[in-house]
KEVEXLUM-924968 format. One line per field, with one value per residue (C-alpha): residue in three letters; y, x, z; residue number from 1. Coordinates in Angstrom, 1 decimal, m for minus. Example, Ala and Ser with C-alpha at 12.3 -4.5 7.8 and 13.67 -1.06 7.14 Angstrom:
2
res	[Ala Ser]
v	[m4.5 m1.1]
u	[12.3 13.7]
w	[7.8 7.1]
n	[1 2]
***
This chain:
551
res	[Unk Unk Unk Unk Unk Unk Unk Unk Unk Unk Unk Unk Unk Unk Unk Unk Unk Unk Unk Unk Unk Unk Unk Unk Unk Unk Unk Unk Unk Unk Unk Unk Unk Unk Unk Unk Unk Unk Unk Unk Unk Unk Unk Unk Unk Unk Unk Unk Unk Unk Unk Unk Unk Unk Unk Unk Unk Unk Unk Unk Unk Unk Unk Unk Unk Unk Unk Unk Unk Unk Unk Unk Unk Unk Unk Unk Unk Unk Unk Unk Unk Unk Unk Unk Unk Unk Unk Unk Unk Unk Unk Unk Unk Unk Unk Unk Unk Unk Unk Unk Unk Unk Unk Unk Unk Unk Unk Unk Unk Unk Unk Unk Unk Unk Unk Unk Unk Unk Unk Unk Unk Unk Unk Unk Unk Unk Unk Unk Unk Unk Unk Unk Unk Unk Unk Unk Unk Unk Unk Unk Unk Unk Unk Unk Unk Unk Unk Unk Unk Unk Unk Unk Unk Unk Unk Unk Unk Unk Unk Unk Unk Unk Unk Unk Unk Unk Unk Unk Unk Unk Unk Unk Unk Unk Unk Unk Unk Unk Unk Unk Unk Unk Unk Unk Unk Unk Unk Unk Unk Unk Unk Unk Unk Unk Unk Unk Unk Unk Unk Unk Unk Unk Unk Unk Unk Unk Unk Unk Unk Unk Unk Unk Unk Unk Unk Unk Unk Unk Unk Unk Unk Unk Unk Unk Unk Unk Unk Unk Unk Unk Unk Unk Unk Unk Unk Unk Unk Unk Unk Unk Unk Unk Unk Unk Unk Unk Unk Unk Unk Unk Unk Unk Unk Unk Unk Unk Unk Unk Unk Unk Unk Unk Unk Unk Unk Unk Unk Unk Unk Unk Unk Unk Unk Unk Unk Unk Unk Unk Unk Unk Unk Unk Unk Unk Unk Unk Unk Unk Unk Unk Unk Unk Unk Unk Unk Unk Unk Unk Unk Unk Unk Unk Unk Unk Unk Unk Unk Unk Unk Unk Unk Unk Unk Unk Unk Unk Unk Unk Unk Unk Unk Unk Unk Unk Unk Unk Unk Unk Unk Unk Unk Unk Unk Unk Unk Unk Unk Unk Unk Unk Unk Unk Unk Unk Unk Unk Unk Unk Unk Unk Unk Unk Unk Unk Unk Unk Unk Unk Unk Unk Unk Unk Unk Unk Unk Unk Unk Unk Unk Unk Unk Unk Unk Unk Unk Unk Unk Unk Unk Unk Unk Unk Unk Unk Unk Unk Unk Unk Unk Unk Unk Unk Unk Unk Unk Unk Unk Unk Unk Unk Unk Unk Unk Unk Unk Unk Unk Unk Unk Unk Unk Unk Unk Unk Unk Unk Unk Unk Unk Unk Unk Unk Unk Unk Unk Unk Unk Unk Unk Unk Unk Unk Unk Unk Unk Unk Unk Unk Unk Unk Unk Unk Unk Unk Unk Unk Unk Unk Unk Unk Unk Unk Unk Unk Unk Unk Unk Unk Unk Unk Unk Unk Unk Unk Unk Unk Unk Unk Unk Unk Unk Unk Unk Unk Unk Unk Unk Unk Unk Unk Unk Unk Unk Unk Unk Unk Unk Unk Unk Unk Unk Unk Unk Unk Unk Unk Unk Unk Unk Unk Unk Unk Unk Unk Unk Unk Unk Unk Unk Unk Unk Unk Unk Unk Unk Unk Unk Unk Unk Unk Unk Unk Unk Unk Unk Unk Unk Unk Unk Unk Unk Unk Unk Unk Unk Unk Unk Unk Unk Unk Unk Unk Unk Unk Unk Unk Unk Unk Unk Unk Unk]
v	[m31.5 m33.8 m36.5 m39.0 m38.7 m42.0 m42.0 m43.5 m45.3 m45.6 m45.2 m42.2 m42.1 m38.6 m35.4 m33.8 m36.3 m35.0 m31.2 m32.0 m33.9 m30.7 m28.5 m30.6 m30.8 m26.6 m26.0 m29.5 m28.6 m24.7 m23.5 m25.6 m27.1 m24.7 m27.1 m25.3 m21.4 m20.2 m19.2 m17.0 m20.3 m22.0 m25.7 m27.9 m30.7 m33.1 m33.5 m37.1 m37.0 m38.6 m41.7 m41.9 m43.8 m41.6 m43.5 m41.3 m40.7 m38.7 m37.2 m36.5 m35.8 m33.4 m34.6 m35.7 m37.0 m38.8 m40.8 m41.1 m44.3 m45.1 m47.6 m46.0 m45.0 m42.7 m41.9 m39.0 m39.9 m40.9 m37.1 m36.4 m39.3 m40.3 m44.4 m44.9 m48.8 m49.2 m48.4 m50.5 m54.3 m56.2 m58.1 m56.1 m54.7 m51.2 m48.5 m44.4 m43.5 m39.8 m36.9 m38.2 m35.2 m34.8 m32.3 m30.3 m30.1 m34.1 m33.8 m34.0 m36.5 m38.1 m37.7 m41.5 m42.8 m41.0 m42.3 m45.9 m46.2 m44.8 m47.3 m50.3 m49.6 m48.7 m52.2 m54.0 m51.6 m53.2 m56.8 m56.7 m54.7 m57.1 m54.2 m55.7 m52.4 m49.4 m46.1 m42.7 m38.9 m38.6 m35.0 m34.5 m33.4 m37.2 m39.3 m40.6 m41.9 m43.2 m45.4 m46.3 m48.4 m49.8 m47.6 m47.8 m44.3 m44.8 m41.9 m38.1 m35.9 m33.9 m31.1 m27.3 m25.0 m25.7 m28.6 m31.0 m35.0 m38.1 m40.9 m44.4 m47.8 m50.3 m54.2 m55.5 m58.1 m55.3 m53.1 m56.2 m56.2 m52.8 m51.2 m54.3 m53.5 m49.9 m50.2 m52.1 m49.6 m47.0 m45.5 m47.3 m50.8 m51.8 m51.0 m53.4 m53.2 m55.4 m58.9 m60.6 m63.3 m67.1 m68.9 m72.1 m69.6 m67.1 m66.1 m62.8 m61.6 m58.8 m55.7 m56.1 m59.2 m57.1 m54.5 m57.2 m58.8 m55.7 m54.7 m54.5 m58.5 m59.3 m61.8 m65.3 m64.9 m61.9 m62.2 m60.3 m63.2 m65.9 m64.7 m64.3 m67.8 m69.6 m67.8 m68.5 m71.8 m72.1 m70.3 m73.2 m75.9 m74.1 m73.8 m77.4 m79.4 m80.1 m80.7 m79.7 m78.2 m77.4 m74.6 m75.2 m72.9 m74.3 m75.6 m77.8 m80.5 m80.1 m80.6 m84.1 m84.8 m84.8 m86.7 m89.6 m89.4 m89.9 m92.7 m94.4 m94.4 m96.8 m99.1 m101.0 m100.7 m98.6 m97.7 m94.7 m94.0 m92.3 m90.4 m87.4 m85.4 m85.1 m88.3 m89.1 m87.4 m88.8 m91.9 m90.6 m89.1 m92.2 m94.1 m91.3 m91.8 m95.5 m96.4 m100.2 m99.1 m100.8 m98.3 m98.1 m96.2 m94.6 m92.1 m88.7 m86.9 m89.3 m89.6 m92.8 m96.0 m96.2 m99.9 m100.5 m99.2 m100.9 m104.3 m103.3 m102.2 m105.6 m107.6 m109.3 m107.8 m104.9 m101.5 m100.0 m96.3 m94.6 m91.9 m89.9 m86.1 m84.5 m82.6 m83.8 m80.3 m81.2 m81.8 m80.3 m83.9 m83.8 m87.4 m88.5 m87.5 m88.3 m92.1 m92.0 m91.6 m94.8 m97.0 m96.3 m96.3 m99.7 m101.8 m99.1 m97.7 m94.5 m91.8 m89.3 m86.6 m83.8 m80.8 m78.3 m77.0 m77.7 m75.8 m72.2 m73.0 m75.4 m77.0 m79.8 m81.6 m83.8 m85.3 m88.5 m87.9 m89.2 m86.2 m84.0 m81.0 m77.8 m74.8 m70.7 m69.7 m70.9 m71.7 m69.1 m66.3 m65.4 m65.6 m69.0 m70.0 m71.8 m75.5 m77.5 m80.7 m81.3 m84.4 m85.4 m87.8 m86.9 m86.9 m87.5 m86.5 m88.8 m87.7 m91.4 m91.5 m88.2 m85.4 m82.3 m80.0 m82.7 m83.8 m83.4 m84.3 m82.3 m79.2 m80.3 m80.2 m76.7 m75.8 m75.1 m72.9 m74.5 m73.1 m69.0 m68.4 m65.5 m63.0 m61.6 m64.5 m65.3 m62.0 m62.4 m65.8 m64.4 m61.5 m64.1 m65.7 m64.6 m63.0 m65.4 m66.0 m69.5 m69.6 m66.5 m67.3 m71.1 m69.7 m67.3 m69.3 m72.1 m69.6 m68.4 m71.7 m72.2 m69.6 m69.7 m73.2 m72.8 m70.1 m71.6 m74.7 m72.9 m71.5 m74.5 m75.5 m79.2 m79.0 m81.8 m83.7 m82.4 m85.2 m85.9 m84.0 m81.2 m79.1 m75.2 m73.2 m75.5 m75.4 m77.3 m77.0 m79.4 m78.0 m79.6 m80.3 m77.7 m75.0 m75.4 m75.0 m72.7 m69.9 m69.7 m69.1 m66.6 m65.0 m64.3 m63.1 m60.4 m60.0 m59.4 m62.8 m65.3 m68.9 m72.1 m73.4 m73.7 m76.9 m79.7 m82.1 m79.3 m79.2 m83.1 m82.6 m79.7 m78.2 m74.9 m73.8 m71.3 m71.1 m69.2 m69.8 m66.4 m63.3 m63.0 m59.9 m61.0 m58.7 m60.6 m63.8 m63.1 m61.1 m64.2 m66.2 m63.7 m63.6 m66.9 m67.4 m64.8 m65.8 m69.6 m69.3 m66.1 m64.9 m67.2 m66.0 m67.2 m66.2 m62.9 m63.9 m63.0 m59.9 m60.9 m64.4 m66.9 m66.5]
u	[m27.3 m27.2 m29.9 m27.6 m24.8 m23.8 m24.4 m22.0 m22.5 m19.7 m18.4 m16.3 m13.0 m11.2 m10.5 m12.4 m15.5 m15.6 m15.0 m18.4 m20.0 m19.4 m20.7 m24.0 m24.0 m23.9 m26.8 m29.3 m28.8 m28.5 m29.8 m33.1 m33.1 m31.8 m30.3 m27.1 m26.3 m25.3 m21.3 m19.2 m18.1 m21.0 m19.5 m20.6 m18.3 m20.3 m18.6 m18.7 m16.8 m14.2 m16.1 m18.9 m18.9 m20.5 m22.6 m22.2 m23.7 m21.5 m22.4 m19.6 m17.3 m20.1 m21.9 m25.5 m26.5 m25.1 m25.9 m23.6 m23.3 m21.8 m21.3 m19.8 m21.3 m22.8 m24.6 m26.2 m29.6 m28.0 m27.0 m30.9 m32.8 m31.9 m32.3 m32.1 m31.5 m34.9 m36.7 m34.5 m35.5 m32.8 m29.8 m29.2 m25.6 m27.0 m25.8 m27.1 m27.7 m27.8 m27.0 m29.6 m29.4 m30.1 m28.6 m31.8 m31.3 m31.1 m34.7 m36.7 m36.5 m33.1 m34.2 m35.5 m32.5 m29.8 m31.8 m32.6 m28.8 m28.2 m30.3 m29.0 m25.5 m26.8 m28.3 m24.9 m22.7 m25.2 m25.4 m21.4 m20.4 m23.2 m25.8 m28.9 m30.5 m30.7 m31.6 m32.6 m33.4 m36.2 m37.2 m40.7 m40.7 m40.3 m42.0 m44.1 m40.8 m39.1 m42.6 m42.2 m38.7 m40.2 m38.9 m40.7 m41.1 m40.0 m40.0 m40.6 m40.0 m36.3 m35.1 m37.1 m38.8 m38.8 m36.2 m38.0 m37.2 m38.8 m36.1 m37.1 m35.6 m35.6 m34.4 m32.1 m35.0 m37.7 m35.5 m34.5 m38.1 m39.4 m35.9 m36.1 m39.8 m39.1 m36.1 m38.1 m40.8 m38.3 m36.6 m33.7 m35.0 m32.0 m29.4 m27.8 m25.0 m21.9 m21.6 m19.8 m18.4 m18.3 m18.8 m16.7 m16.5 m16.0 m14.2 m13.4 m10.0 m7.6 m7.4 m4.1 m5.6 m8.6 m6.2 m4.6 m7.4 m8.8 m5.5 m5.9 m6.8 m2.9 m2.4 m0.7 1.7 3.2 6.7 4.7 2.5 4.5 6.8 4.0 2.8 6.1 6.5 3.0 3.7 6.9 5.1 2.6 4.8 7.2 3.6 3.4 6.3 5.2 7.8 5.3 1.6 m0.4 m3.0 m6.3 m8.9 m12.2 m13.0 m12.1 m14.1 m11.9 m8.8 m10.3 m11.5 m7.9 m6.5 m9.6 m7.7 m4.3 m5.3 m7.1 m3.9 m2.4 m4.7 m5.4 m8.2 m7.6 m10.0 m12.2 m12.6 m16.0 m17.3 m19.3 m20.5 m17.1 m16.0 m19.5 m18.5 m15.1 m16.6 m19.1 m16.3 m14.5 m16.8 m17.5 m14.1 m14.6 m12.5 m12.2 m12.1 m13.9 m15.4 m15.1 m17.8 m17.7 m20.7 m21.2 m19.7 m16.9 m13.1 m12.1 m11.1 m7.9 m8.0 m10.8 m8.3 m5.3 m7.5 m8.2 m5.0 m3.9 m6.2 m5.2 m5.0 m3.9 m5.4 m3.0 m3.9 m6.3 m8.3 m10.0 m10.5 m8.1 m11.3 m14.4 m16.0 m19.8 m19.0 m15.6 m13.9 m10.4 m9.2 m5.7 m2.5 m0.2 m1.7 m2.9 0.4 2.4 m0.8 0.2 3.8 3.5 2.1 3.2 m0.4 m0.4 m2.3 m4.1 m6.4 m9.0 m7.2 m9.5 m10.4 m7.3 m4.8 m3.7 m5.6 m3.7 0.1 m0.5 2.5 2.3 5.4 4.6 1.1 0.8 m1.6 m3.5 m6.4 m6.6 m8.1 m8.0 m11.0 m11.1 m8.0 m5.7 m8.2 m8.3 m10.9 m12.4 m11.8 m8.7 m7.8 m4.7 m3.5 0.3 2.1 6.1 6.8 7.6 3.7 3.9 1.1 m1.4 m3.0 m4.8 m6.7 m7.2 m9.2 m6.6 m8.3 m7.9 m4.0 m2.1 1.3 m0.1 0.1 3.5 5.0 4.0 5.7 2.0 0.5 m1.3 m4.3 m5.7 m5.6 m7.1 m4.6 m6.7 m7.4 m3.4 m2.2 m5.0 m3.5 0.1 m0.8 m2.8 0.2 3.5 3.6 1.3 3.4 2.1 2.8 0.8 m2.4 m2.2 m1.6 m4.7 m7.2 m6.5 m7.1 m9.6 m11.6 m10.9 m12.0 m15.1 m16.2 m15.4 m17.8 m20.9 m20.3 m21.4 m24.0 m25.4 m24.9 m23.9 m20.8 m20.7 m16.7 m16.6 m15.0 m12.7 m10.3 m11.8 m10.8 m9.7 m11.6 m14.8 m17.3 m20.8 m23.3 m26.3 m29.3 m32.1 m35.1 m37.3 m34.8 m34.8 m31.1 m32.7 m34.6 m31.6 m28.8 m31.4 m32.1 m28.4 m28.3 m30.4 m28.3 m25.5 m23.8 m23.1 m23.1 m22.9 m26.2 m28.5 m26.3 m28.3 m26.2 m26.9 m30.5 m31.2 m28.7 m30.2 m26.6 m25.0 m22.0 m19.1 m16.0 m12.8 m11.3 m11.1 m10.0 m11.7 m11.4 m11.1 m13.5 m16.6 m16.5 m18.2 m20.9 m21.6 m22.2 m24.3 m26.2 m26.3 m27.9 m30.3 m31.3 m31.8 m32.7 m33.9 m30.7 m30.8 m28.1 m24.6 m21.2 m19.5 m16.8 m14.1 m12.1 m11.2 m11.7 m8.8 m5.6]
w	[m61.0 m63.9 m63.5 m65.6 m63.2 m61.6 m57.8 m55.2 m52.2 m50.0 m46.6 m45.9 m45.8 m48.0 m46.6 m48.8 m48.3 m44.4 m45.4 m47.8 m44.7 m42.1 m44.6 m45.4 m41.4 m41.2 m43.7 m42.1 m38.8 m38.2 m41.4 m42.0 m38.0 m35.9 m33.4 m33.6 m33.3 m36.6 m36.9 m39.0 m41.0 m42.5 m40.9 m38.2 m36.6 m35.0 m31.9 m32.1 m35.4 m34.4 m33.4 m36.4 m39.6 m42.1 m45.0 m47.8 m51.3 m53.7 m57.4 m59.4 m56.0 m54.6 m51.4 m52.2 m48.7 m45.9 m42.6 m39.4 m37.2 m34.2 m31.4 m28.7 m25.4 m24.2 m27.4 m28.1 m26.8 m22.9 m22.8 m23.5 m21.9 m18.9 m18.3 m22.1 m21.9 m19.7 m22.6 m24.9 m25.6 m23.4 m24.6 m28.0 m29.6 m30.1 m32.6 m32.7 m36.3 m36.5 m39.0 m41.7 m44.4 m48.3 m50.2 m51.4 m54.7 m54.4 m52.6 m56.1 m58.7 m57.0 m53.2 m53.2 m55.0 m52.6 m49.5 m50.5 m51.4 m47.8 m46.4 m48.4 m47.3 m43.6 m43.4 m44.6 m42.6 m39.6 m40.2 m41.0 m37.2 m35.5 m34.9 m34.1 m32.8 m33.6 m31.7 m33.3 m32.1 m34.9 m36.8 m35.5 m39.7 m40.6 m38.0 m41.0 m43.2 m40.2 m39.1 m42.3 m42.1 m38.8 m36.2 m32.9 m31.0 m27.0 m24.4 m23.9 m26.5 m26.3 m27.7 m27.6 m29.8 m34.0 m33.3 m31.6 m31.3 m31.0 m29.5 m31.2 m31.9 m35.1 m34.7 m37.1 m38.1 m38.4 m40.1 m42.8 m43.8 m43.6 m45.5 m48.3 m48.9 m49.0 m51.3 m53.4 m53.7 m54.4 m57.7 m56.5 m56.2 m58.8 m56.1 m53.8 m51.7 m53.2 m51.5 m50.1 m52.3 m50.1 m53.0 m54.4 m57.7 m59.1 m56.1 m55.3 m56.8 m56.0 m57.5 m59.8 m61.1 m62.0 m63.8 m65.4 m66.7 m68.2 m70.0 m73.6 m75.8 m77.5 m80.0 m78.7 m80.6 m78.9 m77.5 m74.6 m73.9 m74.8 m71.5 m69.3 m71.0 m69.4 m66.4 m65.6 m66.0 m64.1 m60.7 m61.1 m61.5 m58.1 m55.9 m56.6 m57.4 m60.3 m63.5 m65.9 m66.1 m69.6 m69.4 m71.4 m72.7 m70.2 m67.0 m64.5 m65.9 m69.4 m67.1 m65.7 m69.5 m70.7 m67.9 m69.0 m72.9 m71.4 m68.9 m72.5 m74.1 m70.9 m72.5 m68.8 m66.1 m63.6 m60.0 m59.1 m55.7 m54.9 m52.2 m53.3 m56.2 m57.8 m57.3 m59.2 m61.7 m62.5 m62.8 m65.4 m67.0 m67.1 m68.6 m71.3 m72.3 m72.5 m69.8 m68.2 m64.3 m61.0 m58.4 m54.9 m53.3 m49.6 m48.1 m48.4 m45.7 m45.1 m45.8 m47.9 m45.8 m47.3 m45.9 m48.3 m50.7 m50.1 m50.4 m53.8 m55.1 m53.5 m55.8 m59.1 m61.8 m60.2 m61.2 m63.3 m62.0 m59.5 m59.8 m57.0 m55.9 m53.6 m51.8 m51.9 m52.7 m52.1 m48.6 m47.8 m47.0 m47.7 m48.8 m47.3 m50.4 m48.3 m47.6 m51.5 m52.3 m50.1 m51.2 m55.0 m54.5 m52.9 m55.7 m58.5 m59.6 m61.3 m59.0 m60.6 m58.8 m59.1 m56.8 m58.5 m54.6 m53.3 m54.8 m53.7 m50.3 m48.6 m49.6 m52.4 m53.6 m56.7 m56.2 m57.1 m59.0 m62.4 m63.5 m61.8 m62.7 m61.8 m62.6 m62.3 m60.8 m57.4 m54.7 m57.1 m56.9 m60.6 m63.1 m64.3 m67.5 m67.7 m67.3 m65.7 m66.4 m63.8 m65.2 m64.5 m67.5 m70.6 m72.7 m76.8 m79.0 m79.7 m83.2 m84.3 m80.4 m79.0 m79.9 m80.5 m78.5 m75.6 m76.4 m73.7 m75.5 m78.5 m76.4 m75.2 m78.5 m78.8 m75.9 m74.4 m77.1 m79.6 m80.3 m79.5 m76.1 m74.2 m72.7 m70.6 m68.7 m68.7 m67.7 m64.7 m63.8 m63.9 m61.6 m59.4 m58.8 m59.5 m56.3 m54.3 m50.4 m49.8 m46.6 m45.4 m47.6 m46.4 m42.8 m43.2 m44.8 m41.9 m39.2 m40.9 m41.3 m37.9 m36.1 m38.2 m37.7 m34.2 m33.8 m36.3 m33.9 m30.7 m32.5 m33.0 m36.3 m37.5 m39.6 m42.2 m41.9 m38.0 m36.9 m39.9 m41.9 m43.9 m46.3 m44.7 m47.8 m47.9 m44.6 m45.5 m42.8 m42.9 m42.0 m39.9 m42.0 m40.8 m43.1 m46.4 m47.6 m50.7 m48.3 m45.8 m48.8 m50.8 m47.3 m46.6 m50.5 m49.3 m46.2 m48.5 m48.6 m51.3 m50.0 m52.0 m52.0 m55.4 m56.7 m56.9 m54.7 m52.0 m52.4 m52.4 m48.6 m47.4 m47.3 m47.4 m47.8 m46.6 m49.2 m48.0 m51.8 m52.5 m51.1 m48.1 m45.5 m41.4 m40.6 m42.8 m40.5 m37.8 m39.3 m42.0 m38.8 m37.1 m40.4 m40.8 m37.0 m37.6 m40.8 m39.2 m35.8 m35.2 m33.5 m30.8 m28.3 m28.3 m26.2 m28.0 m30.4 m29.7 m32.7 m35.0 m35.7 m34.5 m37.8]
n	[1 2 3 4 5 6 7 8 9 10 11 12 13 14 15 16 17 18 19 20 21 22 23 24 25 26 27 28 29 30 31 32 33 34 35 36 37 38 39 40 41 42 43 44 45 46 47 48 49 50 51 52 53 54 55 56 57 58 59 60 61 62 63 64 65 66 67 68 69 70 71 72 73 74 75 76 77 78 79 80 81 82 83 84 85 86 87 88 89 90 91 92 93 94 95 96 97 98 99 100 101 102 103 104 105 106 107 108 109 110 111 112 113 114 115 116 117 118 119 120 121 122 123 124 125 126 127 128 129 130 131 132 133 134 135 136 137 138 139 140 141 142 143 144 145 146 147 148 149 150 151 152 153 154 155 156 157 158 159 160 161 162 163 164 165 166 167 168 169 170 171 172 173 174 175 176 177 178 179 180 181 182 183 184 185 186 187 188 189 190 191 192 193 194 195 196 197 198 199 200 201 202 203 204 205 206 207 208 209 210 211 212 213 214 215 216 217 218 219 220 221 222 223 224 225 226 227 228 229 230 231 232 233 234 235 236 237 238 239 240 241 242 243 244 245 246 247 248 249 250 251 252 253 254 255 256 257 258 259 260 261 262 263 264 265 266 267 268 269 270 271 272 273 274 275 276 277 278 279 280 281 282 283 284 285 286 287 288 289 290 291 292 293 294 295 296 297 298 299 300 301 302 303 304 305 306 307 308 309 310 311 312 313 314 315 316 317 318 319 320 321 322 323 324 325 326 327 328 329 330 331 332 333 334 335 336 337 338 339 340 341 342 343 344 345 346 347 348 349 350 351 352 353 354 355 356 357 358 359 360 361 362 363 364 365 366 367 368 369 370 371 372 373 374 375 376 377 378 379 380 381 382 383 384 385 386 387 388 389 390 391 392 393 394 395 396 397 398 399 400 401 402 403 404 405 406 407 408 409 410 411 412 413 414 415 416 417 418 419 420 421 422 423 424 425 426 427 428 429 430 431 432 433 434 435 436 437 438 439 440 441 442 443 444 445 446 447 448 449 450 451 452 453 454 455 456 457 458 459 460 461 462 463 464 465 466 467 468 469 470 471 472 473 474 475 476 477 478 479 480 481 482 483 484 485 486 487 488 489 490 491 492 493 494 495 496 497 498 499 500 501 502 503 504 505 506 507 508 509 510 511 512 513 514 515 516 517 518 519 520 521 522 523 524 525 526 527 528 529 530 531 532 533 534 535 536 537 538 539 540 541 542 543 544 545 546 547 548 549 550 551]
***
């Protein structure tokens, strides 16, 4: 055994992983426990192999301890223990954990390592399949450890002679505290499981945009790039009608930065409309770039009153261009394109918007926008770091008002490669979306969303934009003020979930929130809302969701 060797936590799922796993089973439990008769072959199939989920730890491909769980009735312990649920607290979705074994020459210096890891992915393997109790035949040989994590001993002893049981039971609750103390105590207190990524970004991204971002750095300049530069370019400007789209080097906040330089060079005042964070913040931006531009301010939480807008596009002088955010991402209100639009049209105002959240989650079509932001890291599911500006008119440079990093028409000129540009994050953008079916991911991500705000409703929770159009990938919850947004989202970090909370337009709400930007498996939703209710309200009961949530 090398004590260097990387160790991996994972669930089972390779031929050769189970061959290992009825081996280790052979020499636990008929060799050191004799619970079994020994046999010619030195391997034991459990008989409930069929039905368990083994938690595994491997070591360079060699079995260094492993953990079976199931759901399935009858377990184990209603063949032993007759009346098993009498002793059970009532109400609970119960799971048997059983098979607990450590390779012995993993029992030394690594033996903590390999069972913390265990545990770890034991208690996210739970909290994702909605376990919330858990039932065990104990070795009378680790009574002590099993105390330990908080399991509670209930019944008569089973089994006979050296292999002797105790049957006990953990909560999910008990066993959050007891395994995160104990995994903090252990050699592997640096270990977590991976979480689950419901953040606004970095999003999760696929695997082929992974292997494409990690592809060797190539010069700018390559014919190589310069093809992947264009077609890039053309998929953006096909997902959203667009005639043309300039990539930047930065964030979304550059995009809206060049948009300000090219609404200086109209040389007339214009109108921000405001009704959250980002709509704050294009009005700062505005102003930065020395703008002349009125403000039309609506609350938090609530969709523009496009009325209010029309009455001011009616006025005289009329703006000469608007400015506004597609979706409100602080709160998740989406504001009305389609009525932006035939308000703009009307009394020929240039529309420009922020559709940083918007696009690749839902169908955007700039026909008809003036300019419009985007960026990589979010509704695309690639890696942030790039900046889009979507115009339709023909842009000139502007070398005696703009800034060149910020020239849109400069970039133009250069048919969109001016300055060094990373093909790392290119080749990760291409791969995000050369292949993207909009359709199915605006199809998914809208069952997705609602399906899952169905289900935090009847839990109780107060969804901010209920009652109004939201956006599908953004879901902002407002907690009541005896939570404190902070605790819950760092309580689900420890559950294994990222959610949007530590911005400081969410703290000052007491918000939290639930993105569906990136990728995004079925199979997480309802165990981030079980989480979620746990983590807020105890696990206070609610109706059985129905599997999987509504897409």
């Amino acid at each position: 055994m090398n004590p260097t060797e990387p160790l991996v936590f994972k669930l089972a799922t390779e031929d050769w992983e189970f061959e290992q796993i009825h081996r280790l089973n052979y020499r636990t439990f008929v060799e050191e426990i004799p619970q079994h008769q020994p046999s010619a072959v030195p391997r034991l199939v459990d008989k409930f192999h069929a039905e368990n989920t083994y938690l595994i730890c491997l070591s360079n491909q060699k079995l260094a301890g492993m953990l079976a769980v199931r759901g399935s009735r009858p377990f184990s312990l209603d063949q032993k223990l007759p009346g098993l649920d009498s002793f059970l607290p009532p109400g609970r979705t119960i799971c048997e954990i059983r098979l607990l074994a450590i390779e012995k020459k993993f029992r030394g210096a690594r033996g903590g390592q390999v069972l913390s890891g265990i545990l770890a992915l034991l208690w996210q393997h739970g909290v994702e399949k909605g376990y919330d109790l858990a039932i065990i035949s104990g070795t009378t040989r680790q009574l002590k450890l099993y105390s330990h994590l908080g399991f509670v001993p209930f019944g008569p002893m089973v089994g006979s002679g050296e292999a002797q049981f105790q049957p006990m039971y953990v909560t999910l609750e008990t066993f959050e505290v007891t395994a995160r103390e104990f995994l903090r105590s252990s050699p592997a207190r640096s270990f977590h499981p991976s979480a689950v990524n419901f953040l606004p970004g970095p999003v999760a991204v696929r695997r082929e945009v992974r292997r494409a971002f990690e592809q060797a750095p190539e010069s700018h300049r390559n014919d190589g790039f310069t093809t992947d530069f264009q077609a890039t370019r053309q998929h953006l400007c096909e997902l959203t009608q667009a005639r043309h789209v300039e990539l930047f080097m930065g964030s979304g906040t550059l995009a809206n930065d060049v948009i300000a330089g090219q609404l200086s060079l109209l040389g007339r005042p214009g109108l921000v409309l405001n009704n959250g964070e980002f709509g704050s913040r294009l009005v700062d931006q505005a102003r930065r770039a020395r703008l002349e531009f009125d403000v039309l301010e609506f609350p938090w939480g609530e969709p523009l009153d496009l009325a209010a807008v029309a009455e001011k596009l009616s006025a005289r002088p009329a703006p000469a261009w608007l400015w506004c955010a597609h979706c409100e991402t602080s709160s998740g209100i989406l504001n009305d394109l389609a009525g932006l639009k035939t308000l703009c049209a009307e009394v020929k105002v240039k529309l420009c918007l922020d559709c940083i959240s918007t696009l690749g989650t839902m169908p955007v079509d700039l026909t008809d926008v003036y300019l419009a932001s985007g960026s990589s890291g979010k509704g695309f599911r690639a890696y942030p770091g790039l900046a889009m500006v979507f115009y339709h008119h023909e842009v000139a440079p502007a070398p005696e008002r703009l800034p060149r990093y910020f020239d849109l028409g400069f970039y133009a000129q250069e048919q969109g490669i001016p300055f060094t540009f990373s093909s790392n994050l290119l080749h990760a953008l291409h791969a995000a979306v050369r292949r993207l079916n909009l359709e199915k991911r605006f199809e998914e991500v809208a069952g997705l969303s609602a399906g899952l705000r169905l289900r935090l409703t009847e839990m109780g929770f107060a969804l901010v934009g209920r009652d109004t159009q939201t956006s599908p990938a953004v879901i902002t919850i407002a907690l009541p003020p005896e939570l404190n947004s902070v605790k819950v989202g760092e309580a689900m970090q420890e559950a294994g979930y990222l959610l949007s909370y530590n911005s400081g337009y969410l703290r000052r709400k007491n918000w939290i929130q639930i993105c569906l930007m990136g990728e995004c498996a079925r199979e997480k939703l309802v165990p981030v809302a079980n989480a979620l209710n746990r983590v807020c309200f105890r696990g206070r009961p609610v109706a059985p969701a129905a599997q999987p949530v509504a897409g």
